[in-house]
N, C-alpha and C positions, 0 to 999 in steps of 0.2 A: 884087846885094848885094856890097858892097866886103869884100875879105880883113876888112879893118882894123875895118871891124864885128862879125865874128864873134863877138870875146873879149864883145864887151857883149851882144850878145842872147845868146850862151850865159847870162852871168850871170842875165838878168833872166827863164829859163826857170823855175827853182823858183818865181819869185814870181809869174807869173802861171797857175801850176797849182795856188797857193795860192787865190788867188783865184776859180777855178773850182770848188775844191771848197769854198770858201765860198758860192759861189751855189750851186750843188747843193745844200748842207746848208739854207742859207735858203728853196729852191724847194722843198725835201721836209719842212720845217718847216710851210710854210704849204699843201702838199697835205693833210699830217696834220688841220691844224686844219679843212679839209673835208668834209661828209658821209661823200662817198667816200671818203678818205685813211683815217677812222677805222673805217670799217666793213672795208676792205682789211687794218688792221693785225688786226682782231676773229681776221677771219678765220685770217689768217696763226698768229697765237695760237692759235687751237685747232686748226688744223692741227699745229703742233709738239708741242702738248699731247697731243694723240692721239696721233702718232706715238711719243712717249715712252713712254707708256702701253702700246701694243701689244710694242715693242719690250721694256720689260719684264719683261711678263705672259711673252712667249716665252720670255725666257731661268730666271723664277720657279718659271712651270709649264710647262713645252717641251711636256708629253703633254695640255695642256687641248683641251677642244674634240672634236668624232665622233672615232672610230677611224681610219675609212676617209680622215680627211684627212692620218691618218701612213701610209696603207699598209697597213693591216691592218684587219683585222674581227674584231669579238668573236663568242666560240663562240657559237654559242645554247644557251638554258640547255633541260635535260631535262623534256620536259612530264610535268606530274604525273599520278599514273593519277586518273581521275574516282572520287569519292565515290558508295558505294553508297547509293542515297538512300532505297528502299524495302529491307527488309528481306526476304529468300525467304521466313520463314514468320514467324505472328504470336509475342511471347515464349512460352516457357512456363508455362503458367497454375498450376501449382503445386499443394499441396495446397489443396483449397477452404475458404474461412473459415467456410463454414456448419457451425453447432452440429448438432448429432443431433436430428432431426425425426420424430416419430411420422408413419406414411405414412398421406398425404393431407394433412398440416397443412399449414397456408399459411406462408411465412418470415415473418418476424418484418417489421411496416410502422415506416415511420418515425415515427409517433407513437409505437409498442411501442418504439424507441431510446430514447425519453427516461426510460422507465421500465422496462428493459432486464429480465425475468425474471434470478434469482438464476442457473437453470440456463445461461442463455442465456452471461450473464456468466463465469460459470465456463468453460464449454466454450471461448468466447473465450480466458480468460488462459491457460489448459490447451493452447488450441492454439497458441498463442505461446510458451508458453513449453516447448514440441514445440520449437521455431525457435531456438535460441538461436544454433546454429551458426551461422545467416546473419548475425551482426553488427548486427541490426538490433535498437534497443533496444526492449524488451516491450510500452512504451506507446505507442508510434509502430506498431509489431505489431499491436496490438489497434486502431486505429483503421485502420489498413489494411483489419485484415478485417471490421472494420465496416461501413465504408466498399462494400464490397462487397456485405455483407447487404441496406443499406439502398439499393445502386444496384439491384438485383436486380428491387426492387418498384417503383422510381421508373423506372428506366430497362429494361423490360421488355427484351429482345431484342438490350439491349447488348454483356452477356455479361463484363462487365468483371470483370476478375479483380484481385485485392489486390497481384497482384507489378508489372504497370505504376504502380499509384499509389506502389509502394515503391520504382521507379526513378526516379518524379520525385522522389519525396524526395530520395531517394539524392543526384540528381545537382542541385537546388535548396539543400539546408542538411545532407546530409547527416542526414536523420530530425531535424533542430531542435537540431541539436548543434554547428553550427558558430559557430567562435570562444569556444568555450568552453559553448556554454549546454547549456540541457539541455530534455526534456520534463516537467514537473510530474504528479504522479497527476492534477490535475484535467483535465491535456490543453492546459495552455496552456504557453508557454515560458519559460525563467525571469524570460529581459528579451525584449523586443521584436525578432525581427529583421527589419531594415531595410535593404532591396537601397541598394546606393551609388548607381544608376546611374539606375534609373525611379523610386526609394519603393516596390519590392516590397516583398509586407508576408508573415511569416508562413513555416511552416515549409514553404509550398509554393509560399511566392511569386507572391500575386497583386499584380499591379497594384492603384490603386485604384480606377480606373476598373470593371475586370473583376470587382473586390471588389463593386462597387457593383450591379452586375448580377447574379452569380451568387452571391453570399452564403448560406451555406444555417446553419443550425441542425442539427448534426449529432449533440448529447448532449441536443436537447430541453430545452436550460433558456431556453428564450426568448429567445435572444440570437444575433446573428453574427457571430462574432469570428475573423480571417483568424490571429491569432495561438496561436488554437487548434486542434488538430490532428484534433479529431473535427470541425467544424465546414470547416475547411481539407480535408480529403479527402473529407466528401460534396460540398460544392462543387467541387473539381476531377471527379470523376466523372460529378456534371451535368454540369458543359463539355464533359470528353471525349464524353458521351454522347451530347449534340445532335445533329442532322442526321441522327439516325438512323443513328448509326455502330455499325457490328458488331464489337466488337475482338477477334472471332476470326477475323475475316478481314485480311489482311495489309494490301491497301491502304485498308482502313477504319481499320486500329490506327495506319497511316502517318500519313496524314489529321490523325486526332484527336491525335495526342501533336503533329504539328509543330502545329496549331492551337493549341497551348499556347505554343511558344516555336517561331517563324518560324526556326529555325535547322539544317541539316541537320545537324551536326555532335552538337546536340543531342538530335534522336532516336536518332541512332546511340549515344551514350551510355544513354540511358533505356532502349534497346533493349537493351542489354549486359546492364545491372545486373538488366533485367525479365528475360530469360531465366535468369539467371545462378541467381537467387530461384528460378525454377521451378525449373529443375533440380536444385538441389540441397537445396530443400524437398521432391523426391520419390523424392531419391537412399536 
């Protein structure tokens, strides 16, 4: 190459590196508009897309994600002590609801409930209202200890005492007082109540399934009504009683009250308020 040359192809440098990157931008134009080309930019795209994203999230939430990938581990939390599920002895069964009995009489049978002797009755409201100290309102009292009388004869060897079924009260509607209601002298509730969660019905909360099976007529007026509370606690006392359960024995009183509500938590409750009644119905 001559000296004398130089000056011009120096010049004519910029213009054919123009033209190079003109073919380049036309060669990668029409790779684009190929399968390949397009699926390569897809990619590239959410490749940066993600990388944005993570990049981010880091500096948004720096501590997101396990412990152990910053370096550290969480405490562990304190395990809790386990729930006493069975109770050491059965509640305390309390003063007994039975009326005063000439010796050798037989207690009073569930047909005699629906037409309750005068004396009988009395003795009943007499013995409740012995009870006032426990909180528990008189009429919901008297069908407890009814409730009792008449499990006596039905459920022979149960042993069922009137302060378990005033712990399910207790811990179901509160004796048929919650949210304001109350019990009626007749034994039914003012209004209706109605569990939110399954349609429990009544001041002891059956299902109506359960309703539908263990229903009992417990004032003898022909009728079974879960919102009535003499009716409502002889039928909880047949359930608890089935299978032959002894509720003076501790894993049979277990047994029968969780068979009412599958909940540990719940007998331990019912178990409170039951002993709670005995004791200090003999204090």
């Amino acid at each position: 190459m001559r000296f004398a040359d130089l000056p011009r192809r120096l010049a004519s440098l910029p213009w054919k590196a123009l033209k190079a990157t003109g073919r380049g931008i036309r060669a990668g134009f029409r790779g684009l508009r190929s399968h390949v080309g397009r699926l390569a930019v897809q990619c590239a795209v959410t490749a940066l897309a993600l990388a944005a994203s993570l990049g981010a999230g880091y500096y948004l939430v720096p501590t997101a994600g396990p412990a152990w990938s910053y370096g550290s581990e969480p405490e562990p939390e304190a395990e809790e002590a386990p729930l006493v599920l069975t109770p050491e002895d059965a509640p305390a069964a309390g003063l007994p609801a039975e009326p005063d009995q000439a010796p050798g009489s037989e207690p009073p049978s569930p047909s005699d409930s629906a037409s309750t002797p005068s004396d009988v009755a009395n003795d009943l409201d007499t013995w409740a209202g012995s009870l006032t100290t426990l909180g528990i309102p008189e009429r919901a009292l008297v069908a407890y200890g009814r409730a009792e009388l008449v499990s006596s004869v039905l459920n022979p060897g149960c042993n069922l005492s009137w302060t378990t079924l005033a712990g399910i009260g207790a811990t179901e509607t509160n004796h048929g007082t919650t949210g304001g209601n109350r019990i009626q002298s007749d034994g039914t509730t003012l209004t209706d109540i109605i569990g939110s969660t399954y349609g429990e019905m009544g001041p002891m909360q059956f299902l109506p399934d359960t309703w539908e099976r263990w229903g009992a007529d417990g004032n003898g007026d022909g009728e079974t009504d879960p919102h009535n509370i003499d009716d409502a606690t002889v039928a909880a006392a047949n359930y608890l009683c089935h299978d032959e359960h002894d509720m003076t024995t501790p894993a049979d009183w277990y047994d029968a009250v969780f068979s009412y509500n599958h909940v540990d938590t719940y007998v331990q409750k019912v178990y409170d308020r039951a002993d709670e009644y005995g004791k200090q119905s003999t204090a």
